[in-house]
C-alpha positions in Angstrom: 46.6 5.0 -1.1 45.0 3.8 2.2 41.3 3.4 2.0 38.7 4.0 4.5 36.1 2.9 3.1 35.5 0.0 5.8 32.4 -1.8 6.1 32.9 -3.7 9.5 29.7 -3.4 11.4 30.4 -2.0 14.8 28.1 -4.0 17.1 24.2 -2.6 17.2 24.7 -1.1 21.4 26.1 1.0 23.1 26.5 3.2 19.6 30.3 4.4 20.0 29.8 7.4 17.6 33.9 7.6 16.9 33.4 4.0 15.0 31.4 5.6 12.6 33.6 8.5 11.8 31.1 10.6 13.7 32.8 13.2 16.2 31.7 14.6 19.6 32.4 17.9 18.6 31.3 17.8 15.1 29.5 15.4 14.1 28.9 14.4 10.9 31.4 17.3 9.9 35.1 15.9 9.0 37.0 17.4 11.7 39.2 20.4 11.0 39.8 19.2 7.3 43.2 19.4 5.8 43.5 22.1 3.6 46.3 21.3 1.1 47.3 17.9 -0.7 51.3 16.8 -0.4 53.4 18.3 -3.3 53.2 16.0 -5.8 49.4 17.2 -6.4 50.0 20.8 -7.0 48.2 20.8 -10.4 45.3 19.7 -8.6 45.4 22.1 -6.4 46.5 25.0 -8.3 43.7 24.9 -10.8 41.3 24.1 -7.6 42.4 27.6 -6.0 41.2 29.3 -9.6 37.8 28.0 -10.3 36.1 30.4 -10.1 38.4 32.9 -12.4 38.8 29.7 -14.6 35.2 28.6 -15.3 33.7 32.2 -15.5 37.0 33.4 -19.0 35.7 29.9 -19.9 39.2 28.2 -19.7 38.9 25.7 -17.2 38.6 23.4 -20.1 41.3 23.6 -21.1 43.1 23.9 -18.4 42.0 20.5 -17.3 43.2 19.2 -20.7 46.7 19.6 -19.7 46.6 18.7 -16.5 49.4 15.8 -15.5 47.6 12.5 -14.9 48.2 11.8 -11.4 47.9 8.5 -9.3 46.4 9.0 -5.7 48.7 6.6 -4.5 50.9 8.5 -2.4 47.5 9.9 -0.7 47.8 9.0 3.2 45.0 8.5 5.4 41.1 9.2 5.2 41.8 13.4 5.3 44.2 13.5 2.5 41.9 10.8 0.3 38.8 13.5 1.7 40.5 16.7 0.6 41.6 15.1 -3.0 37.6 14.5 -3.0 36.5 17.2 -3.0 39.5 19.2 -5.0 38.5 16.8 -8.1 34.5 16.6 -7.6 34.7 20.7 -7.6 36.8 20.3 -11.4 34.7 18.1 -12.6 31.7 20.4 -12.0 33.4 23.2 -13.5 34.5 20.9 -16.3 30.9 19.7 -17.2 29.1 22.9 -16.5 31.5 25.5 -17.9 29.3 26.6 -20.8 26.0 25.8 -19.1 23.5 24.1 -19.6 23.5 23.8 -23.6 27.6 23.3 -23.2 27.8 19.9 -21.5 30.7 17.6 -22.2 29.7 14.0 -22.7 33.1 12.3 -21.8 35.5 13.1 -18.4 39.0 13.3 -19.7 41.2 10.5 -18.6 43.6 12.7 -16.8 40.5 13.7 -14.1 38.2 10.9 -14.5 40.8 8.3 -13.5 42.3 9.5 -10.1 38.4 10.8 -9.6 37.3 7.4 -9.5 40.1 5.7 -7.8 40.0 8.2 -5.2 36.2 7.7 -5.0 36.1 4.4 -4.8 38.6 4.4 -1.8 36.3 6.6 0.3 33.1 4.9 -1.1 31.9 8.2 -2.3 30.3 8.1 -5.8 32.7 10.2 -8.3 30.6 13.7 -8.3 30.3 16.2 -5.8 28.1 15.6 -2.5 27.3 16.9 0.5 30.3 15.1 2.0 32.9 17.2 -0.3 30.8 20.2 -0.3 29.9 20.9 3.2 31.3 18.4 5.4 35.1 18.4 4.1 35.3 22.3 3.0 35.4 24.4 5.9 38.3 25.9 7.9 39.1 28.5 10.9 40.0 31.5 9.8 41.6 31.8 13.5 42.0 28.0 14.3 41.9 28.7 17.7 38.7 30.5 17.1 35.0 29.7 17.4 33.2 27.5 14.9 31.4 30.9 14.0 29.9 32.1 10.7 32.7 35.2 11.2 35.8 33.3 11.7 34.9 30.0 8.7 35.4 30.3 5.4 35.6 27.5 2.4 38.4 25.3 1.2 37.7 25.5 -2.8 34.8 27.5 -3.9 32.7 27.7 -7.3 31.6 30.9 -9.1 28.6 32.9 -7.0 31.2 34.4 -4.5 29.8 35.5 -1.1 26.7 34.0 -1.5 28.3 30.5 -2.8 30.6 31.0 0.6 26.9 31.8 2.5 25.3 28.6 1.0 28.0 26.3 2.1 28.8 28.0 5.3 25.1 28.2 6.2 24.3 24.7 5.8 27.7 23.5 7.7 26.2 25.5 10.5 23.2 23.2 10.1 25.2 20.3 10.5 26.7 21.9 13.6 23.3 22.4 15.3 22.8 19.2 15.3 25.2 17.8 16.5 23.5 17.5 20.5 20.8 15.4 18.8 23.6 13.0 17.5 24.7 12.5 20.6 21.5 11.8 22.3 20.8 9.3 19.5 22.9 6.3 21.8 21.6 7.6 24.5 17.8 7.5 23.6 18.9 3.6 22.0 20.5 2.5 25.3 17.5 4.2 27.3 14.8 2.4 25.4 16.7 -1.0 25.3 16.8 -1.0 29.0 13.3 0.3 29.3 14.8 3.9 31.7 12.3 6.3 30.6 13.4 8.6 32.4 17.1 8.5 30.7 15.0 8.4 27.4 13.0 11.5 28.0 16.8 13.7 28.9 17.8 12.4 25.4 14.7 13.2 23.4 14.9 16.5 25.4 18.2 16.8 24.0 17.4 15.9 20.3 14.0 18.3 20.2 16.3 21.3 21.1 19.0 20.3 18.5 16.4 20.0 16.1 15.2 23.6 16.3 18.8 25.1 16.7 19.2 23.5 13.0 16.0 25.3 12.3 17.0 28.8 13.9 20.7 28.3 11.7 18.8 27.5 8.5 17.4 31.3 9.0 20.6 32.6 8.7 20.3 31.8 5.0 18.1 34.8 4.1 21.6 37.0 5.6 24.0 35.3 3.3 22.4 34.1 0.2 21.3 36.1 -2.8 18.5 33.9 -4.3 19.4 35.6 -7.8 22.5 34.3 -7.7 22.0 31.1 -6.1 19.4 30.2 -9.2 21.1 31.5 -11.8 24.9 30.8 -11.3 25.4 28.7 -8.2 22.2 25.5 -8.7 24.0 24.2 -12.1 27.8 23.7 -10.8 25.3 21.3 -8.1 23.4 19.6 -10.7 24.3 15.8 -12.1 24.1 13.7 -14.5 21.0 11.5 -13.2 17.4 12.4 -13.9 18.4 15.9 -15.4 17.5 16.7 -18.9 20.5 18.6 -20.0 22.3 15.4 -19.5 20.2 12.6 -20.1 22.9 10.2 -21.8 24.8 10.5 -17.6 28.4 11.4 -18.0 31.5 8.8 -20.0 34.4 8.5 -17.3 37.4 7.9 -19.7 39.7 5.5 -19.1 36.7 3.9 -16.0 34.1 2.8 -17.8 33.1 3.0 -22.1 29.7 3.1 -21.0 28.0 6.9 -19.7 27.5 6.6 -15.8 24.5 8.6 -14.2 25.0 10.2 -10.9 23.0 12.7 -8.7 23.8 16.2 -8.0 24.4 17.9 -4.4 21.2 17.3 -2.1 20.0 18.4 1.1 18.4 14.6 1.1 22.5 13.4 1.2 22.9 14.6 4.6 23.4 12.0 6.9 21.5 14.2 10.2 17.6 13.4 9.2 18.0 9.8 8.1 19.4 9.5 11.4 16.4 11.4 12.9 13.8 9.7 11.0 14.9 6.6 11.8 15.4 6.8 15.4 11.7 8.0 15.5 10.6 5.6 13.5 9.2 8.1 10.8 7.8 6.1 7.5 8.0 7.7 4.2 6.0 6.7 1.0 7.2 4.7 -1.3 8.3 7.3 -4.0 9.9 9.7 -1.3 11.3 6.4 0.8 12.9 4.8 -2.4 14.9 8.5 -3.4 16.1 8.9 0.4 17.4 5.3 0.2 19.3 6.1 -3.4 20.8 9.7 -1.4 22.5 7.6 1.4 25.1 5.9 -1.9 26.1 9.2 -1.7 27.0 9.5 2.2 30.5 8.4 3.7 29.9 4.5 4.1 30.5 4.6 8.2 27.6 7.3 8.3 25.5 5.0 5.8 26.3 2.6 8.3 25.2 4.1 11.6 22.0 5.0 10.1 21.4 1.3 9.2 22.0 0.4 12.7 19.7 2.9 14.1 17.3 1.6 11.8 18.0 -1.7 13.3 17.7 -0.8 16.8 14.6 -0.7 18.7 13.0 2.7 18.2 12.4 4.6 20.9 8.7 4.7 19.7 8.0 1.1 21.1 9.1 2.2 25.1 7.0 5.4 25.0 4.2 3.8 23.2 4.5 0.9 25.6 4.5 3.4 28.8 1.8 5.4 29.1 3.7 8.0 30.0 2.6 10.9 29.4 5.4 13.3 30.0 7.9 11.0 27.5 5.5 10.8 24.7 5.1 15.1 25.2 9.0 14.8 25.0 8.9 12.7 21.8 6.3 14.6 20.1 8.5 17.4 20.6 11.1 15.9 18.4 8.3 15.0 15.6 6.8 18.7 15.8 10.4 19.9 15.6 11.3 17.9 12.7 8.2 18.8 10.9 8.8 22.7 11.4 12.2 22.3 10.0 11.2 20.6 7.2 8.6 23.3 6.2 10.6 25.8 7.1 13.1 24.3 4.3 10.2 24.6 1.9 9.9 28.2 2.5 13.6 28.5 1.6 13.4 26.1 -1.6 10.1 28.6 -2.7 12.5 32.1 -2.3 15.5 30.5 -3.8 14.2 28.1 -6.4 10.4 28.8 -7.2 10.5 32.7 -6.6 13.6 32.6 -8.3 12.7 30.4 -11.5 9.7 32.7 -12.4 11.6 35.6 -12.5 14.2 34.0 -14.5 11.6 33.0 -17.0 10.1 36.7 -16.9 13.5 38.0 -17.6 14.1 35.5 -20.3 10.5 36.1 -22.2 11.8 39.9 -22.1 15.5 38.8 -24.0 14.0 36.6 -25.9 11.5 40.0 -26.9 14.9 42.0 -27.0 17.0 39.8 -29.3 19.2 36.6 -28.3 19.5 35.2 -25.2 22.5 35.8 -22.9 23.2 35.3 -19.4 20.5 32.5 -19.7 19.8 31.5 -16.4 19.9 27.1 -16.1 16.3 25.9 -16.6 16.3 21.8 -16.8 16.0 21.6 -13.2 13.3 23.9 -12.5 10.8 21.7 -11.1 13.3 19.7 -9.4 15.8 19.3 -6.9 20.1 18.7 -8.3 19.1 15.4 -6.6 16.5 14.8 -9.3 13.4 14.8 -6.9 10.4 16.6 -8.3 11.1 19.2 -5.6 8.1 20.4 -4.0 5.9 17.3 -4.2 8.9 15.4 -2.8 9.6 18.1 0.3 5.8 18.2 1.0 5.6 14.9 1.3 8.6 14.1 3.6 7.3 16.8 5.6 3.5 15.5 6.3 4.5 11.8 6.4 6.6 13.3 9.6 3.6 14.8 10.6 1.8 11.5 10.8 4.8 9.9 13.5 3.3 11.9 16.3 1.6 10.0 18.9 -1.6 11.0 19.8 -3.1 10.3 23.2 
């Protein structure tokens, strides 16, 4: 099993973006991920392909239980060791949350916890599904000559909550696609400001401003593709952890890894690696609270993109030159980029209030009304209602991040 979990530190300038696993084309996305694992892990793979049949007969369980214990040894090469990711992150949701919320397991058999955690600890992913299984490593081409194109991606391995599970993910990845201009300027705008070229510095923030709102215009597609009923009730638990959630306050026993219950966070928009880039690079400051949950969320990126952040972070924002300048056309062009960035991030609150909020309360009224009618069933997951699957008290936490971005403009 080769690892890529490599923590060399590239040197701080010129940013080569390929030493950070981070493509031209893109991104943060792994490119064109591989979509089946070598022979030897076809149990994996085979009980991958049925999740959804397999968690919703409630026999995923068991299932699992006999389930070969496989070594990821003879996994080759940062795509295979990816794939394998995500293929046992996905069964271990389904394991833990087959029965809901009032079903939870408190120990990962040995037969999945084991090659979970070796295979996690070779990326230098934590062993629970992320953004880096969920979006970045489970797309492919329909047509893989095709475009990169709601109409011609689908998923890898999917969860129960069918089109609108496929809408979620799919969504999001196009997110991450938008962005991926505003990646590239980030060298750019480094190089620009080390060398004190403003006018090199204003094409890059330029660039970044108008990636910024692209990711805003894709995050509208959501509303097309996602039924907030079904995200709340059967899609937000299989993305919940075992860290700061109430249903499982005791974490999560990895058999065989550890006698002790680990805690670990769900699935967060927070894990994505684009904004910490952003923020940084603009020299955004959080409060303490918010700044101290962002920090946790990047354990839960790929290392080299943990890395590139902490370089940018290192660098000399671009902040200083146009501060420095008095010019008035680059600090427009900057301001741009902190506008944008605050738009976006309200514009996530208004889909967090459809799909979580809006959705909670009417879970609630439709549980007063079984509750009126006899037992409950079909309960929809409640632990996590005022929160993010990160654990974040949700709304406080988005608010926040979203005026303390506010507050990076430069005024004149």
């Amino acid at each position: 099993m080769e690892g890529s979990a490599d923590t060399e530190e590239p040197p701080l300038l010129p940013l080569a973006l390929s030493r950070f696993h981070i493509s031209e084309e893109f991104g943060f996305l792994l490119p064109d991920p591989l979509t089946e694992l070598p022979a030897p892990y076809r149990p994996w793979m085979d009980i991958a392909h049925e999740l959804p049949q397999l968690i919703t007969s409630h026999q995923l369980r068991s299932r699992v239980h006999q389930m070969p214990q496989l070594s990821p040894q003879q996994l080759r090469g940062r795509e295979e060791l990816h794939l394998a990711h995500l293929v046992l992150s996905f069964i271990t949701m389904g394991y833990v949350w087959q029965e809901g919320e009032e079903g939870t397991v408190q120990v990962l058999p040995r037969n999945l916890a084991v090659p979970f955690w070796e295979v996690s600890q070779a990326l230098g992913l934590p062993p629970i599904l992320s953004h880096a299984d969920f979006v970045l490593a489970n797309w492919r081409r329909k047509d893989p000559s095709g475009p990169l194109e709601m109409e011609n991606l689908d998923t890898i391995i999917t969860l129960p909550g069918g089109e609108s599970l496929r809408g979620f993910i799919l969504v999001t990845l196009l997110v991450e696609k938008a962005a991926v201009p505003g990646i590239k300027a980030i060298p750019q705008a480094l190089g620009a400001t080390l060398q004190g070229d403003e006018e090199s510095l204003h094409r890059a923030l330029e660039e970044l401003a108008g990636a910024i709102e692209a990711m805003r215009e894709a995050l509208r597609r959501m509303h097309d593709y996602v039924d907030p009923e079904v995200f709340y009730s059967v899609i937000r638990i299989f993305l919940s952890g075992w860290k700061d959630n109430p249903a499982m306050a005791h974490g999560l026993v990895y058999e065989g890894v550890s006698a002790e219950a680990l805690a670990f966070s769900g699935g967060s928009a927070a894990q994505s690696t684009v904004l910490h880039a952003f923020d940084e690079l603009l020299g955004i400051c959080h409060r303490q609270d918010c700044a101290a949950f962002l920090l946790r969320m990047r354990e839960y990126m790929p290392p080299a993109h943990r890395a590139f952040v902490e370089q940018i972070r290192g660098a000399l924002s671009p902040r200083h030159l146009v501060l420095s300048s008095g010019n008035a056309r680059l600090r427009a062009a900057f301001n741009r980029c902190v506008s944008a960035l605050a738009e976006l991030r309200s514009y996530h609150i208004t889909i967090v209030t459809k799909y979580i909020a809006v959705a909670a309360s009417k879970a609630k009224a439709r549980r007063a009304e079984l509750n009126r009618a006899g037992p409950a069933v079909g309960k929809a997951p409640s632990a996590l209602e005022d929160k993010g699957t990160g654990g974040s008290h949700i709304f406080s936490f988005l608010k926040s991040i979203r005026d303390t971005t506010r507050e990076g403009m430069i005024r004149a």
